[in-house]
N, C-alpha and C positions, 0 to 999 in steps of 0.2 A: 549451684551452678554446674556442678560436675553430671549431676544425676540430670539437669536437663541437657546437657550435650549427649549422653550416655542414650538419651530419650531421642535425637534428633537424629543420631548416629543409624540407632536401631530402624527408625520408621525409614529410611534414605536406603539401607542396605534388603530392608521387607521391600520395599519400592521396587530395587533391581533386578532381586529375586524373581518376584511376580512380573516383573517385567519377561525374562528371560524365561519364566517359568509357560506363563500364559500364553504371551504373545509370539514369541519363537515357535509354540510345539505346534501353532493352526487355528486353534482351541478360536481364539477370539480375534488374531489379524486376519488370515485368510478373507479375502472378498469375497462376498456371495457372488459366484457367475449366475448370469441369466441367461438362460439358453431358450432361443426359438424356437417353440416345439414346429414339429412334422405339424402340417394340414392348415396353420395358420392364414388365412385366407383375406385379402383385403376387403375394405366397406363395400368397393363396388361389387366387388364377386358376392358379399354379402347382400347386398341391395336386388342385384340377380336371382341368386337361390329363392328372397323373399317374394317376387315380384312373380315366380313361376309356381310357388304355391300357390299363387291367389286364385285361381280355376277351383281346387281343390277345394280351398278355405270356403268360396262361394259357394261348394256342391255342398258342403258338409254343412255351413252356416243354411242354406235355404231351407234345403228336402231332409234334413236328417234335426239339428237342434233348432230350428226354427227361429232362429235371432242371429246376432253374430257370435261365432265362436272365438274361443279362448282362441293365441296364436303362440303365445309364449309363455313362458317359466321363468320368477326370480327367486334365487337365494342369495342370501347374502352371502360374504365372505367369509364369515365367521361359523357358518350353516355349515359352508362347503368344506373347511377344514375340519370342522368337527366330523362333521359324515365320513371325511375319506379318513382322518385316525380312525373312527369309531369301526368304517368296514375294513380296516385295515387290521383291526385286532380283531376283531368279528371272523373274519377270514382265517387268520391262522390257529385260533381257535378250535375253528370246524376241521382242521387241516390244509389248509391250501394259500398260498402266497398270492395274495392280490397283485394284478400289476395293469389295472385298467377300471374301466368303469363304463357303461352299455346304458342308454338313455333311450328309454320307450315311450312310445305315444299310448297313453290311454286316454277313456271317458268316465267322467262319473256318470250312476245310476239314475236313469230319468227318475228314480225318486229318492228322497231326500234321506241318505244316512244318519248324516248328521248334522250340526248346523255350520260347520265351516266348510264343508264343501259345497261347489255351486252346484248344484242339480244339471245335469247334463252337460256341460261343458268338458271340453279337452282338458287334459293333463299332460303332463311330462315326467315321468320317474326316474330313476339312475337306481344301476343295480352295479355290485361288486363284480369282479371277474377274475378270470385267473386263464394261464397257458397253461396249468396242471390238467386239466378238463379237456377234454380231448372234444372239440365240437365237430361236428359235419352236418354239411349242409346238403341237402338232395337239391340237384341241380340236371333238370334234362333227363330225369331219372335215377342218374347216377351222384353218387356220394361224393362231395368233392373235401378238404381236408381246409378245413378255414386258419388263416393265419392267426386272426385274434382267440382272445381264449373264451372258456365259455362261463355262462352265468354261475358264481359259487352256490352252490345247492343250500337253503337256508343262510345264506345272506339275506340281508334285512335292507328293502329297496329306502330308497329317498321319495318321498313326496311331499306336498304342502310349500310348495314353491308357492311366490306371489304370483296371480294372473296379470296378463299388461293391463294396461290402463289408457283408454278402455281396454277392455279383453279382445277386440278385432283391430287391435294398434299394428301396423304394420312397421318393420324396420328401419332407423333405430327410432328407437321412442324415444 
């Protein structure tokens, strides 16, 4: 009887320990805040943007890839966290402190690299970035000094996003 109070005593004072220990220091009470990033844009101003591509999408889907083109990029959640740790040690690595990430339009090769990519259709990449990088941009001639930072030099881009569904699905699918 003694050794199990001695037992009940001990797990009740580890209890307040770890209480006082974990939960006091941040470590695991602290809330996650969620914070609204900059640029966040409503469906309708989404809806807009998508609606003013469409000239474009039609020049490039007619007289250029002959069908309808690709319009969008998915990854999953899981993609997208793994890419930004993976370029985030990738980055400091090469030397430089990621703090962004630069989304290009490309096309695949009207011929067939390999068998996951679609032959001529649009793409979407994301590359790593950094304010270490000192970019400029010619503008009217002249070099103007760009707020965001520039492409990390051997960063390793993002691609093989899903295409929509269909690939000329206009916003939101």
């Amino acid at each position: 009887m003694k050794n199990l109070l001695t037992l009940i005593l001990g797990l009740i004072i580890g209890a307040i320990i770890m209480y006082f220990y974990c939960c006091k220091s941040g470590d695991f009470a602290a809330p996650m805040v969620v914070v609204k990033p900059s640029g966040v844009i409503s469906t309708k101003d989404a809806r807009t943007l998508d609606r003013a591509f469409d000239s474009r999408h039609k020049l490039i889907s007619d007289s250029i890839v002959k069908r309808p083109d690709n319009r969008s990029s998915w990854w999953s959640l899981k993609d997208m966290q793994d890419y930004l740790k993976y370029a985030e040690n990738q980055s400091e690595e090469l030397g430089y402190t990621m703090d962004g990430i630069r989304v290009y339009l490309g096309a695949y090769p009207d011929e067939e690299v390999d068998s996951k990519r679609t032959v001529g259709y649009t793409t979407m990449f994301m590359v790593p970035t950094s304010s270490e990088i000192e970019q400029v941009h010619q503008k009217g001639g002249s070099a103007v000094d760009a707020k965001d930072g520039g492409d990390v030099p051997g960063g390793d881009p993002l691609n093989d996003g899903s295409a929509g569904n269909p690939p000329s699905a206009n916003y939101p699918q």
